[in-house]
MARZASE-614155 format. One record per residue (C-alpha): x, y, z; residue in three letters. Coordinates in pm, 1 decimal, padded with zeros to 6 digits. Example, Ala and Ser with C-alpha at 12.3 -4.5 7.8 and 13.67 -1.06 7.14 Angstrom:
# MARZASE-614155
[[01230.0, -00450.0, 00780.0], Ala]
[[01367.0, -00106.0, 00714.0], Ser]
This chain:
# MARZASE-614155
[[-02713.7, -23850.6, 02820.2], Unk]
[[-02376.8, -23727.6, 02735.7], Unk]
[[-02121.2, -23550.2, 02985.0], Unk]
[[-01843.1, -23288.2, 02849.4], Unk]
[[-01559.6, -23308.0, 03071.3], Unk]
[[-01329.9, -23065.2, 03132.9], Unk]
[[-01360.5, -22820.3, 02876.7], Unk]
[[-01285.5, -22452.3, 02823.7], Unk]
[[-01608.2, -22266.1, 02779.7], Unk]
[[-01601.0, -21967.4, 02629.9], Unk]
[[-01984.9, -21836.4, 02640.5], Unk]
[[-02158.8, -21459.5, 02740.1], Unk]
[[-01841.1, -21284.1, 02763.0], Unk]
[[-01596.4, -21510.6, 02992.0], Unk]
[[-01428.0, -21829.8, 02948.5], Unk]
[[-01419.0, -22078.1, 03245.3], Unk]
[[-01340.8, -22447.7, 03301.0], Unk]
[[-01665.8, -22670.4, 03387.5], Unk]
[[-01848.2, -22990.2, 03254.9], Unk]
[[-02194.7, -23015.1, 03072.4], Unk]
[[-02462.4, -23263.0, 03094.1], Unk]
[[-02679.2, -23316.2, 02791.2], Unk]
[[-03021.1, -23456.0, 02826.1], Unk]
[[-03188.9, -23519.1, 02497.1], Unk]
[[-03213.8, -23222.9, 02335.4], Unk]
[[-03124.1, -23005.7, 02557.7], Unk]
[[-02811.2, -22871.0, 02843.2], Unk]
[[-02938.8, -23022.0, 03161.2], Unk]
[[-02613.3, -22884.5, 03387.9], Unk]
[[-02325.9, -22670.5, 03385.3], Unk]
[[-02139.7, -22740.0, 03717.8], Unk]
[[-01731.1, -22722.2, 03773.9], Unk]
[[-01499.3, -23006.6, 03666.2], Unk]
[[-01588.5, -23357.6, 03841.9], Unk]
[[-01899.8, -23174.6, 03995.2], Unk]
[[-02192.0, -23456.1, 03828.5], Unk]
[[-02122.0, -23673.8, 04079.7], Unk]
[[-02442.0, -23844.2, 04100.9], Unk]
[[-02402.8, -23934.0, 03665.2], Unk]
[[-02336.0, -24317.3, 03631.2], Unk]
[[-02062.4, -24432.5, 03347.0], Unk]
[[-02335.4, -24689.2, 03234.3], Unk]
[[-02591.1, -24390.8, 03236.7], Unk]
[[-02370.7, -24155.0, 03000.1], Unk]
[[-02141.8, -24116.8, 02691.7], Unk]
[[-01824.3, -23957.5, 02848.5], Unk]
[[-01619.4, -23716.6, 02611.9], Unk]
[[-01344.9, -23615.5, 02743.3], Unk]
[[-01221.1, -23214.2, 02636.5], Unk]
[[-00956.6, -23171.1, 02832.6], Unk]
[[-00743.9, -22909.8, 02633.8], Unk]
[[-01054.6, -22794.0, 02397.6], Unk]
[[-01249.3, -22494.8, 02295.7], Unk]
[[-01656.9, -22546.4, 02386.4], Unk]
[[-01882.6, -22261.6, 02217.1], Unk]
[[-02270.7, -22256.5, 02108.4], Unk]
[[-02319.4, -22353.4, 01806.2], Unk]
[[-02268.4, -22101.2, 01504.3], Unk]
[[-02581.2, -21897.8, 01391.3], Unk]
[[-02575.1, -21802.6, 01034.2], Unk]
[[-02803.8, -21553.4, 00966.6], Unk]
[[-02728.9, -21511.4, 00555.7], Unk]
[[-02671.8, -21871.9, 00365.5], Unk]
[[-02740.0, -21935.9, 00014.5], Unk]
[[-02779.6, -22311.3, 00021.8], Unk]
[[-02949.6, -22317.3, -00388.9], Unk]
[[-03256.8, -22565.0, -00336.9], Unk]
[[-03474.8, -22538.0, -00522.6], Unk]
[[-03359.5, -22475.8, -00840.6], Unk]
[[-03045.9, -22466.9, -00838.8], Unk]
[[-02898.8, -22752.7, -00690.8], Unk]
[[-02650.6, -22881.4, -00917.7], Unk]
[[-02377.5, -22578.9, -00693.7], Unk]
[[-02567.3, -22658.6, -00345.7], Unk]
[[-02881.9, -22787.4, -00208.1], Unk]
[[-02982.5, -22813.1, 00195.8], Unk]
[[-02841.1, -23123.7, 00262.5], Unk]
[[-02448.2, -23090.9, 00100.7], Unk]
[[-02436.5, -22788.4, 00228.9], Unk]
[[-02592.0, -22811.5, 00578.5], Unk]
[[-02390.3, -23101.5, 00645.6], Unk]
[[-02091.7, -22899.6, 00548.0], Unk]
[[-02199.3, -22600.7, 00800.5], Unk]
[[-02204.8, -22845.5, 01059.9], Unk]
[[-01832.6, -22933.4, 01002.0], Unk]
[[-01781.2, -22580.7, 01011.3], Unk]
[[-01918.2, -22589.2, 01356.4], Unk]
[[-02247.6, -22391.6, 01291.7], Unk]
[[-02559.6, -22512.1, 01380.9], Unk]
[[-02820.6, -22328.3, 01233.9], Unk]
[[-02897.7, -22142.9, 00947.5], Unk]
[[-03118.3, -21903.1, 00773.0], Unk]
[[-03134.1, -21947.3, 00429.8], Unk]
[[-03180.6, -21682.1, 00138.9], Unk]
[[-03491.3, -21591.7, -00085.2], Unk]
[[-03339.8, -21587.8, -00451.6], Unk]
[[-03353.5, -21948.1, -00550.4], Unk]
[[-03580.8, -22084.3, -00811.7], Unk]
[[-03864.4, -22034.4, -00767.8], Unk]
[[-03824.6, -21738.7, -00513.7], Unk]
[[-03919.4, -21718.5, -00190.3], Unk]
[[-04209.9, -21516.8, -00257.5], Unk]
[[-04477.3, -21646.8, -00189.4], Unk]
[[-04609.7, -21848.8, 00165.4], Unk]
[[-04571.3, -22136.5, -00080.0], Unk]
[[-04270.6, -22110.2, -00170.3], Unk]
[[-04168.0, -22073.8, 00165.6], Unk]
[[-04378.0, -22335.6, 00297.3], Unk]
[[-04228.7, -22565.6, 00041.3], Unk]
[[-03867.0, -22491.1, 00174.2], Unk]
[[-03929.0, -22548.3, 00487.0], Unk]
[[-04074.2, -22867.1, 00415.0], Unk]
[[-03750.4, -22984.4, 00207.1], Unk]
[[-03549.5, -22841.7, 00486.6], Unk]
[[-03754.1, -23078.6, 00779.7], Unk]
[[-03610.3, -23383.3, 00524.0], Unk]
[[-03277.0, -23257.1, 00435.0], Unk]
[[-03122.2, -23062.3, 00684.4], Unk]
[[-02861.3, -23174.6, 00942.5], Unk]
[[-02860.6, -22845.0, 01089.3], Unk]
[[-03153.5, -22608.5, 01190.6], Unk]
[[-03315.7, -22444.5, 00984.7], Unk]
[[-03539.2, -22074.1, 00898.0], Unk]
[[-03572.2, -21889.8, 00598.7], Unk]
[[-03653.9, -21522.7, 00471.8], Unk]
[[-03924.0, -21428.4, 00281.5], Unk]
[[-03814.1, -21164.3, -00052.3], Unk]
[[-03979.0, -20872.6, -00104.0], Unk]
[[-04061.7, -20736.6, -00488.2], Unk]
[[-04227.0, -20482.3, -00649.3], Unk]
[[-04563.5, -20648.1, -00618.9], Unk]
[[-04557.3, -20872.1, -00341.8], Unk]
[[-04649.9, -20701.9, -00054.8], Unk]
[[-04958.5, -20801.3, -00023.3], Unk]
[[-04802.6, -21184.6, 00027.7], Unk]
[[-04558.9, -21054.2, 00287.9], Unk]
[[-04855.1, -20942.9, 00517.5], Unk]
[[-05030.6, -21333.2, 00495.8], Unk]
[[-05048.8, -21484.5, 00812.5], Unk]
[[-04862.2, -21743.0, 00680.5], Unk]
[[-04578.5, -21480.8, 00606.0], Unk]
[[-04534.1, -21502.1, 00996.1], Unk]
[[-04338.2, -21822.6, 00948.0], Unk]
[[-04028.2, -21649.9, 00766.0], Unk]
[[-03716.9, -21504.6, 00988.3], Unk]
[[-03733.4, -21166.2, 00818.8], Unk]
[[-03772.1, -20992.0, 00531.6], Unk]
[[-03492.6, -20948.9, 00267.1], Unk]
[[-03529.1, -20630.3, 00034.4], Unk]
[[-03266.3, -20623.7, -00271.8], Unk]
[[-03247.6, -20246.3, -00272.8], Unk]
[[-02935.9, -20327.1, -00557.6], Unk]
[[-02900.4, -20561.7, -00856.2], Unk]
[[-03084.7, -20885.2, -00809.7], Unk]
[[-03156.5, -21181.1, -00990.3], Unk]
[[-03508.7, -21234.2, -01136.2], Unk]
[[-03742.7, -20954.1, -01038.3], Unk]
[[-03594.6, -20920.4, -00655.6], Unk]
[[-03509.0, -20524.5, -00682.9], Unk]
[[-03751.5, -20357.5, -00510.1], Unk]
[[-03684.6, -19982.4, -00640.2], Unk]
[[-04020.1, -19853.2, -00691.6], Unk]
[[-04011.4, -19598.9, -00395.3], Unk]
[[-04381.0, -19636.2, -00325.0], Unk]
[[-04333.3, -19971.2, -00218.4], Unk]
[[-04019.4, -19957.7, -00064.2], Unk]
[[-04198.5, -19716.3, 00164.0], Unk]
[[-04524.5, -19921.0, 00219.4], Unk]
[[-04274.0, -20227.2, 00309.2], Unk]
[[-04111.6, -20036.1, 00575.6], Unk]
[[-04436.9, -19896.3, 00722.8], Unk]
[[-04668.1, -20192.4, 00677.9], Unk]
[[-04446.1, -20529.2, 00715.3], Unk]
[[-04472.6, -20612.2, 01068.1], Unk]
[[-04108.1, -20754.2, 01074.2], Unk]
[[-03737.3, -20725.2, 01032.6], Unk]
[[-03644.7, -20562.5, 00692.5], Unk]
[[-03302.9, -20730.3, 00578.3], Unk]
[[-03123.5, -20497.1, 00291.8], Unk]
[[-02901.2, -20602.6, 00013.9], Unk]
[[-02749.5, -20242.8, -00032.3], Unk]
[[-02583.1, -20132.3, -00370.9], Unk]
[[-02710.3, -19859.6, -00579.8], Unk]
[[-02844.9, -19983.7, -00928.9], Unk]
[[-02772.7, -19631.1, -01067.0], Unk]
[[-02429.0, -19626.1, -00951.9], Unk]
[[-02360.0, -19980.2, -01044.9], Unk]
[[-02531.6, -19893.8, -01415.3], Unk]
[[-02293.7, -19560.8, -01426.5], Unk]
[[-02000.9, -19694.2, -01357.4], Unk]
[[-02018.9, -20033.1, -01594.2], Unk]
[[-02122.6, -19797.1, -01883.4], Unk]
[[-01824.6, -19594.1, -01856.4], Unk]
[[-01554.0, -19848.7, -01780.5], Unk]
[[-01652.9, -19991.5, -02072.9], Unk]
[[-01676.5, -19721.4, -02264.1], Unk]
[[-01272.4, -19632.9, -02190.2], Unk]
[[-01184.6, -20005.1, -02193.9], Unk]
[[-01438.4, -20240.1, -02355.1], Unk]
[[-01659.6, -20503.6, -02212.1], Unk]
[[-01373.8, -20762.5, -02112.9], Unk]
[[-01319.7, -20592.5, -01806.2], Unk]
[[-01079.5, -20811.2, -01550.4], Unk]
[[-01125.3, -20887.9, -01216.4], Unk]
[[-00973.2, -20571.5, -01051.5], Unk]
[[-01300.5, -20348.1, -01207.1], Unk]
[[-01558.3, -20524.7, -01025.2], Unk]
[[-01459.4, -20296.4, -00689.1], Unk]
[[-01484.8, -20003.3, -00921.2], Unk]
[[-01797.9, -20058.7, -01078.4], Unk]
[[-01935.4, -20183.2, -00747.2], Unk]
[[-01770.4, -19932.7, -00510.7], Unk]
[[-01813.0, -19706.0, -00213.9], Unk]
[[-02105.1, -19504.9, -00324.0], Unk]
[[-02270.1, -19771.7, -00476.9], Unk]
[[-02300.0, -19919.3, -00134.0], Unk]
[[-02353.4, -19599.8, 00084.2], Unk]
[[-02625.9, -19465.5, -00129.7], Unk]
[[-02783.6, -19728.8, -00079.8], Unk]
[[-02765.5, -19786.3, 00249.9], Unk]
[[-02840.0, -19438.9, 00362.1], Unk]
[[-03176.4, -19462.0, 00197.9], Unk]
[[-03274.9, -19795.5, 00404.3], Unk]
[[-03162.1, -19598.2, 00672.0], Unk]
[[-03419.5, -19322.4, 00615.1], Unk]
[[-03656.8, -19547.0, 00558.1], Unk]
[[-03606.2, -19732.1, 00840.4], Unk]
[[-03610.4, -19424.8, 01072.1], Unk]
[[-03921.3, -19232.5, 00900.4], Unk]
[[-04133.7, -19564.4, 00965.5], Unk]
[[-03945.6, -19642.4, 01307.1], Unk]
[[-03893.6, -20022.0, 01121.5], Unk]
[[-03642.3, -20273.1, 01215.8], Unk]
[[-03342.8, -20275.5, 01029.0], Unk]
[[-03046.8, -20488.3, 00932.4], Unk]
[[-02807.6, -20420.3, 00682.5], Unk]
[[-02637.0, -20722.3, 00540.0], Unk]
[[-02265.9, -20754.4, 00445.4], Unk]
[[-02177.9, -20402.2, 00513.5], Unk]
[[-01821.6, -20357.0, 00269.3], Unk]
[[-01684.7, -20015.8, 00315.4], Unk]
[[-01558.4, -19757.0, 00584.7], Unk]
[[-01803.5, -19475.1, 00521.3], Unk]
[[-02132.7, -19675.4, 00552.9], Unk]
[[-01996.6, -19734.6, 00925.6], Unk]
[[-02111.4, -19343.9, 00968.6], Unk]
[[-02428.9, -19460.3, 00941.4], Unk]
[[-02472.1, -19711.2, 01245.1], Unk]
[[-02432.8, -19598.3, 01663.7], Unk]
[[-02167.9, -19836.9, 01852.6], Unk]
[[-02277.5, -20052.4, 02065.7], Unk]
[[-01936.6, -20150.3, 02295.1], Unk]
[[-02129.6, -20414.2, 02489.9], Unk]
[[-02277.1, -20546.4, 02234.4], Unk]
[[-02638.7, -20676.1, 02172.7], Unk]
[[-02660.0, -21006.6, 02331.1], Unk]
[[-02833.5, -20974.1, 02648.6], Unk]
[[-03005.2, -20651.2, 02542.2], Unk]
[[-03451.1, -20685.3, 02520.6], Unk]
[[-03524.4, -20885.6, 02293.5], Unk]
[[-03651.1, -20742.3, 01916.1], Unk]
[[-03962.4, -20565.3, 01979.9], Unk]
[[-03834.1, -20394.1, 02260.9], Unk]
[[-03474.3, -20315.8, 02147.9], Unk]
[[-03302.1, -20001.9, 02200.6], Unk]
[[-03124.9, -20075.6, 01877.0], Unk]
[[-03378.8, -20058.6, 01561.5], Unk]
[[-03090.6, -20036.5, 01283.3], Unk]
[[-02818.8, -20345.6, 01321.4], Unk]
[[-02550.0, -20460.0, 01086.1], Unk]
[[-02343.6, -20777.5, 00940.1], Unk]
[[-02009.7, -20806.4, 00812.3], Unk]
[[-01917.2, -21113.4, 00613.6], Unk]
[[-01593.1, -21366.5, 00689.3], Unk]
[[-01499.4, -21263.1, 00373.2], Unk]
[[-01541.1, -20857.5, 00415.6], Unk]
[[-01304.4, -20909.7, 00708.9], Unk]
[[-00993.7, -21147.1, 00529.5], Unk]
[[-00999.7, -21053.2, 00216.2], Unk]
[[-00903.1, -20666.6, 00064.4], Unk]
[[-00891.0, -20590.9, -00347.0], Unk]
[[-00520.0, -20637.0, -00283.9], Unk]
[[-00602.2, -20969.1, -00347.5], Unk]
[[-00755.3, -20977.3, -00640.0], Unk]
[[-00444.1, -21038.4, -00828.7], Unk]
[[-00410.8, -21381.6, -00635.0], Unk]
[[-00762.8, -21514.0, -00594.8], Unk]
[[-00945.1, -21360.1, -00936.8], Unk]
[[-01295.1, -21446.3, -00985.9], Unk]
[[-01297.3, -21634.1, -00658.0], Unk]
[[-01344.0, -21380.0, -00431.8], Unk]
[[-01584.6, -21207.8, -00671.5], Unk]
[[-01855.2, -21073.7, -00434.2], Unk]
[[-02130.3, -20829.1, -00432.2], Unk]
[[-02072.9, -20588.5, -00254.8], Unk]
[[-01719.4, -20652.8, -00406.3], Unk]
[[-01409.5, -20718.7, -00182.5], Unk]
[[-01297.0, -20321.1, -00146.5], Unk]
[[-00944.8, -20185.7, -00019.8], Unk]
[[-00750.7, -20242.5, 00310.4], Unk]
[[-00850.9, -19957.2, 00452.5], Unk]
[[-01242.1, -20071.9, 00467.3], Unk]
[[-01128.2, -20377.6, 00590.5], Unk]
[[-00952.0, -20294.8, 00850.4], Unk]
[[-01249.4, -20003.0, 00934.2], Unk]
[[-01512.6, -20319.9, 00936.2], Unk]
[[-01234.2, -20494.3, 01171.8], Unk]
[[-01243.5, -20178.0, 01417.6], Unk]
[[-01646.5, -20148.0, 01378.1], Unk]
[[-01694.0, -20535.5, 01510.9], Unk]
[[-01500.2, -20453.4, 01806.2], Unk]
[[-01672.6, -20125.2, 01892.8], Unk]
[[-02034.0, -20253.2, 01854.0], Unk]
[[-02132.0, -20097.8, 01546.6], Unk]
[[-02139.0, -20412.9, 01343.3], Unk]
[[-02362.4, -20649.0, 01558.6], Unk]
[[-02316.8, -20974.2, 01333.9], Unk]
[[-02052.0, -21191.1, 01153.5], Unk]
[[-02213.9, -21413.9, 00898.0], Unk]
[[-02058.3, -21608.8, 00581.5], Unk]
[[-02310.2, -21503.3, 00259.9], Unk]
[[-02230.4, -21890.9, 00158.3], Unk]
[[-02327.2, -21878.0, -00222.3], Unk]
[[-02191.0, -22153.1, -00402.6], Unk]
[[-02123.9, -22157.1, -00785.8], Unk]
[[-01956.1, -22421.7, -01002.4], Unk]
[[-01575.6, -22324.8, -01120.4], Unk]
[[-01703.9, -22292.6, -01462.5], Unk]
[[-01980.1, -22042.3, -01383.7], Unk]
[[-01680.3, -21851.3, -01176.2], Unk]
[[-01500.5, -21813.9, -01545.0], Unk]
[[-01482.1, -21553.3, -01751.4], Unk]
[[-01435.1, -21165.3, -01717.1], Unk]
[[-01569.4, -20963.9, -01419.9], Unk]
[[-01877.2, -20871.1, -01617.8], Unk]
[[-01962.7, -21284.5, -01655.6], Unk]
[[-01805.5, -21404.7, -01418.7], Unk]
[[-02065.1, -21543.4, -01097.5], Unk]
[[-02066.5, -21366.3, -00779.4], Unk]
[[-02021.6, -21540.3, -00440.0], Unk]
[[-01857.8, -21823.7, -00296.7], Unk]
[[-01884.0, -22138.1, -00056.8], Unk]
[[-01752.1, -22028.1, 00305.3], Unk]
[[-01955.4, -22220.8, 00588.6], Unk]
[[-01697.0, -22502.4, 00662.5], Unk]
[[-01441.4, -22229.0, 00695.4], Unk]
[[-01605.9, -21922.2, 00876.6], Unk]
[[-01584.7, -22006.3, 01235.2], Unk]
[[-01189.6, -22132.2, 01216.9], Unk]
[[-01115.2, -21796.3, 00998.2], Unk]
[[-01238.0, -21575.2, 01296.4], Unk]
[[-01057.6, -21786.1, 01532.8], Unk]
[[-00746.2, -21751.6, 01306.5], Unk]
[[-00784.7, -21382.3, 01350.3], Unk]
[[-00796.0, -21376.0, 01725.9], Unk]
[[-00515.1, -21568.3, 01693.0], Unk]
[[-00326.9, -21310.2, 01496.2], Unk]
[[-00454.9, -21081.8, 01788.0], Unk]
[[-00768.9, -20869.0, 01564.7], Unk]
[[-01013.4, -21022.0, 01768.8], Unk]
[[-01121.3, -21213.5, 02099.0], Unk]
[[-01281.5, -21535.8, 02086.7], Unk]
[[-01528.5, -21389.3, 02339.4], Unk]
[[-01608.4, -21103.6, 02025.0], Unk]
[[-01670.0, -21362.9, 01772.0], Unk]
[[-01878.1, -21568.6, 01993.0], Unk]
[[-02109.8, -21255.6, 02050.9], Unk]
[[-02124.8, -21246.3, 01691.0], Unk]
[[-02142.0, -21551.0, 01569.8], Unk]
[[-02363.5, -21738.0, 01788.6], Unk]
[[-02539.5, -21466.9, 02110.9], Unk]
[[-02628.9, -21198.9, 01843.1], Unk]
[[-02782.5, -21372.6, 01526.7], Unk]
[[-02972.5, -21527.9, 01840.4], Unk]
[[-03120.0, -21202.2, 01999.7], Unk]
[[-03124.3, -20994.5, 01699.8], Unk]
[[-03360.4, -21242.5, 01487.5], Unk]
[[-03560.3, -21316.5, 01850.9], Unk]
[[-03475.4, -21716.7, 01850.1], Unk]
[[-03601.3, -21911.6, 02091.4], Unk]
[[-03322.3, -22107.1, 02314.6], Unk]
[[-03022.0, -22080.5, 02124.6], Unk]
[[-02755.3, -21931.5, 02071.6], Unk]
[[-02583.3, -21918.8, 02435.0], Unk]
[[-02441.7, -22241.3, 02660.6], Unk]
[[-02708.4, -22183.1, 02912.5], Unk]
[[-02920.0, -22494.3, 03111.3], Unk]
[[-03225.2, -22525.1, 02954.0], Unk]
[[-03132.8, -22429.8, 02651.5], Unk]
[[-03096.8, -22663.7, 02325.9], Unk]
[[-02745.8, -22796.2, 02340.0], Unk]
[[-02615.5, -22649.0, 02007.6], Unk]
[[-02247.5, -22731.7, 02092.6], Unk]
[[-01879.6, -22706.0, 01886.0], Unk]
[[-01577.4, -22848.7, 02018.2], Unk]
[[-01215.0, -22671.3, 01871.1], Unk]
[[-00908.8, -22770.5, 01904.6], Unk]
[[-00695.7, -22490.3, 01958.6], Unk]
[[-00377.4, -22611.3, 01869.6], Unk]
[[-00446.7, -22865.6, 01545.8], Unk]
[[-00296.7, -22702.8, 01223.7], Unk]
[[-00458.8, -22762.7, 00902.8], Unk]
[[-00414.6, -22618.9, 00539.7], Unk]
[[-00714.2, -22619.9, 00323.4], Unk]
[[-00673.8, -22807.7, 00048.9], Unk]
[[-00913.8, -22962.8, -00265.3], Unk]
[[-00862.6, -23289.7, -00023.5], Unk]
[[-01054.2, -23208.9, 00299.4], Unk]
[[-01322.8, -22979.1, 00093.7], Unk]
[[-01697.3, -23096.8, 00184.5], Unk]
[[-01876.3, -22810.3, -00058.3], Unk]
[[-02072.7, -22989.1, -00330.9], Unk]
[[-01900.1, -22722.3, -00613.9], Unk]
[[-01532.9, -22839.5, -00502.0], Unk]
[[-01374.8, -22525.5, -00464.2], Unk]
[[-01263.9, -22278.8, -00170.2], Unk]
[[-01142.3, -21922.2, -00192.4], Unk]
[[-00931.0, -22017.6, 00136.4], Unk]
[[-00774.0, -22298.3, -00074.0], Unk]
[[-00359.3, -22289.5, 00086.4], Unk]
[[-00478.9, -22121.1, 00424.8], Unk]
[[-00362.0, -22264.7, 00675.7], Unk]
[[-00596.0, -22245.6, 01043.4], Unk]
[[-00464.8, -22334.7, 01383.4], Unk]
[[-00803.0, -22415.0, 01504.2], Unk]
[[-01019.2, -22744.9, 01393.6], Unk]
[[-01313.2, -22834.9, 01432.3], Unk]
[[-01336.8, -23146.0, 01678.8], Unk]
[[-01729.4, -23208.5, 01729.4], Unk]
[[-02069.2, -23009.7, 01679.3], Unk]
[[-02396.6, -23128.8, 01843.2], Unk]
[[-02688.5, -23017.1, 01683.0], Unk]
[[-03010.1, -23048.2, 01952.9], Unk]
[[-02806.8, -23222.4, 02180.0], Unk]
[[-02691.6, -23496.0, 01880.5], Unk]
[[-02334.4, -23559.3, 01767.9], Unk]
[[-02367.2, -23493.9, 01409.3], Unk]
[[-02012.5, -23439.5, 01312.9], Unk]
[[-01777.6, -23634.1, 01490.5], Unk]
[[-01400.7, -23568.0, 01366.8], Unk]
[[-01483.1, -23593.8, 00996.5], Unk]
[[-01795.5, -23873.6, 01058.7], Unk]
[[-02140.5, -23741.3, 01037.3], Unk]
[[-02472.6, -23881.2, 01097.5], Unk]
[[-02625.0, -23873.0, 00843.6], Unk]
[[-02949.7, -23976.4, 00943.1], Unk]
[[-02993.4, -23675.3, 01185.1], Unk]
[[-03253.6, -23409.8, 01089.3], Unk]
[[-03209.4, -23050.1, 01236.9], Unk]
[[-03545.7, -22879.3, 01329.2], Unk]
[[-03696.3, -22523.0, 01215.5], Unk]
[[-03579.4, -22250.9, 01463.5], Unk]
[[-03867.5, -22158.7, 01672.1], Unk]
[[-03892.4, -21719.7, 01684.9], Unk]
[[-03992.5, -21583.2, 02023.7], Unk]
């Protein structure tokens, strides 16, 4: 067993002092400071937290960890083992890898790798295409978190724009549809004329032009009458810009707490991205091809819109859209140059640097980070400090400055778009099912994290 002493929970909306026993896997007791009397020091591991943060572990609910296929930027283990230094504890892992998660195979296959790789838990989404739907109504489909629908430019054969199908996905697939949103028309429009007036060594600062506002919101308006003329389950993923916000309802309370999926009063949710929320186009000039995104990085004033929409319940999740590349695939002009970039060890102390600077609460970004992924996707005993439930734990240090720097990176392509930020939370601990896994900078590396269990 292992006792947590004296630490500052913050957890379902409050933040108290109290201690927690873990049995095995799972949070045996929450009781006030000193309160386990009857616990015996030759019976327990004692850590003391006197002075430290405790919150459930992170849920990610949009990772691109590469395997299979393309592992030499990111596979499960390098980066699972740096999401648990990041303090999150599970994951659910993306469709466009190679192969794609298409098929019940292929999906079968990566959880399989996942079961030997993984020091986190673990889920992944099934991808739709034009021609798979048949596959997404398997049994074995049943396994997969959700659905993920490219309804924008994809790699491979991922964008599903044939309208038939689109519709027959949202009226037939008995779970929830997950939307990449950017308008391939828009997209194609834009690029053609761009480089008609300039040629096709376009810089950085075009990709939020090319990829901009309506781009996104026609996009995301059609998912949204999709999703309400088949009364389907919805979630947008890394919303990017002030007017798609016109599309969701607020929720102030949030969804945590709410039924769970199939009987939610909310059938269209949305994500933001760590990135989405730090970054505006202003800094493009800095960072370059680093914070190259899709949807791109737009101006200050979506930002700061996405900022407001987290706090009044429209946005219902904060995720990181982790998508490693090497540096050299991040070279080049914005028309070559990869999109996405490595964010998991980062995420949670970003959002705690922002309630810091007084844009959030760390009761907010523990509704979004670890209570909502948990109701939204219908997991099974996570994502709340609650007895019974698997003891998914991060410790933080509220007070330990750090700078990011090529010297404490853990991502397997070496790089951070946060390189020279400087945090005033660390990371102390995580326990994953009750194990310490990372342990100030130590991990076990012989720990395996387990497949999330769906309710």
């Amino acid at each position: 067993m292992i006792l947590i002493q004296n630490a500052t929970i913050i957890n379902e909306g409050i933040r108290y002092q109290a201690d927690v026993l873990i049995d095995g896997e799972r949070i045996k007791s929450i009781l006030p400071v000193g309160a386990h009397l009857c616990v015996r020091p030759d019976d327990v591991q004692i850590i003391d937290a006197t002075g430290l943060l405790l919150l459930p572990g992170i849920i990610d609910d949009q990772v691109h960890f590469r395997e299979p296929g393309l592992t030499h930027k990111g596979d499960i283990h390098s980066e699972s083992r740096v999401a648990v230094a990041g303090g999150i504890t599970s994951f659910m892992d993306m469709p466009n890898t190679i192969p794609q998660t298409t098929t019940v195979e292929a999906l079968n296959d990566k959880f399989d790798r996942a079961a030997k790789e993984s020091l986190a838990n673990y889920t992944f989404f099934m991808g739709a295409t034009n021609d798979n739907l048949e596959e997404l109504k398997k049994e074995g489909a049943k396994r997969a978190t959700a659905v993920k629908v490219f309804m924008g430019s994809s790699t491979g054969n991922m964008l599903v724009d044939n309208e038939s199908t689109l519709n027959r996905i949202f009226s037939e697939v008995n779970k929830i549809i997950v939307v990449h949103c950017e308008s391939e028309a828009v997209i194609a429009a834009n690029k053609a004329r761009f480089i008609q007036q300039f040629g096709e060594d376009l810089d950085i600062s075009f990709h939020s032009k090319i990829r901009d506002v309506e781009a996104c919101y026609q996009s995301s308006s059609e998912a949204v009458k999709l999703a309400k003329k088949h009364h389907s389950r919805l979630h947008l993923f890394h919303l990017s810009t002030e007017k798609e916000l016109e599309l969701l309802e607020a929720t102030p309370h949030g969804i945590a707490g709410q039924a769970r999926n199939d009987k939610m009063e909310k059938k269209i949710t949305a994500e933001v991205c760590i990135h989405h929320l730090w970054f505006t186009d202003e800094d493009y000039a800095e960072k370059g091809n680093f914070i190259k995104w899709n949807p791109a990085i737009k101006s200050r004033a979506d930002r700061d819109a996405l900022r407001q929409a987290l706090i009044n319940g429209k946005i219902d999740v904060v995720a990181t859209d982790h998508a490693p590349h090497t540096l050299e695939e991040k070279q080049g002009s914005c028309l070559k140059a990869a999109s996405g970039g490595p964010m998991v060890q980062h995420s949670l102390v970003a959002m705690l640097e922002l309630c810091r600077q007084g844009v959030f609460t760390k009761e907010l970004i523990v509704e979004k980070m670890a209570h909502a992924p948990a109701e939204l996707f219908g997991i099974k005993d996570r994502g709340f400090i609650r007895e019974g439930y698997y003891a998914d734990l991060v410790l933080v240090d509220p007070s330990q400055s750090w700078t990011v720097s090529k010297d404490n990176l853990l991502y397997k392509c070496g790089w951070s778009p946060l390189e020279g930020a400087t945090f005033s939370h660390k990371i102390v601990k995580t326990f994953v099912n009750g194990s310490l896994v990372y342990d100030n900078g130590k991990f076990d590396e012989d720990f395996r994290g387990k497949e999330l269990e769906l309710i």
